[in-house]
N, C-alpha and C positions, 0 to 999 in steps of 0.2 A: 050378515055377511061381513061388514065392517068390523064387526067384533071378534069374526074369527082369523081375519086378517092381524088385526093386529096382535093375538093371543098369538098367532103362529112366529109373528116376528119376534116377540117378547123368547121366545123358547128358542130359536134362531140366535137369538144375542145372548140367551146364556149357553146354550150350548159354543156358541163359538166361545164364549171364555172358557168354557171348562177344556175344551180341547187346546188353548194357549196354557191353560196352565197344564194340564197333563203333557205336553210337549215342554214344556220348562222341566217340569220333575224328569221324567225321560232322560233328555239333556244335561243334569244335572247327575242321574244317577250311570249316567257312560260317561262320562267326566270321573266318577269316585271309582268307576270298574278301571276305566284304565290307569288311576291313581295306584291302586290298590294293585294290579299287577306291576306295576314298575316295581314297587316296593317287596314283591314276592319275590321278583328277578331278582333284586338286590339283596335280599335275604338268602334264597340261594350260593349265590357270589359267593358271599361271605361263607356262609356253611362250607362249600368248596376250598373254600382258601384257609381255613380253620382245619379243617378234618387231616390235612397232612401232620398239621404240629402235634393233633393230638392221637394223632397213631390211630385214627377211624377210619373204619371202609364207608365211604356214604355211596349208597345205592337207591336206585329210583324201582328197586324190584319192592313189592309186600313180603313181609314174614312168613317164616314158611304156617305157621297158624291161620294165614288165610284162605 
């Protein structure tokens, strides 16, 4: 009985690290998503404020081939 006590703790304490570090990666990877959209925003921007000099319609419709 003692032995399976402590087999059950032994997996208790790895599983709690695995769930600290899959909550780091998570955390980690919503951190680069909302990195990653600021910079799509700001890419935009630009596209917008581009597209009058160079005589482009930019539109958010698909081609008509779709």
């Amino acid at each position: 009985m003692q032995d399976q006590l402590i087999e059950l703790e032994t997996k208790l304490a790895f599983q709690d690290d695995l769930i600290q570090a899959l909550n780091r990666t998570v955390a980690g990877q919503q951190q680069e998503l909302l990195e990653l959209r600021r910079d799509i925003e700001e890419l935009q921007e630009q596209v917008r404020n581009l597209a009058p000099q160079l005589g482009a319609a930019i539109t958010d419709e698909p081609p008509p081939h779709y």
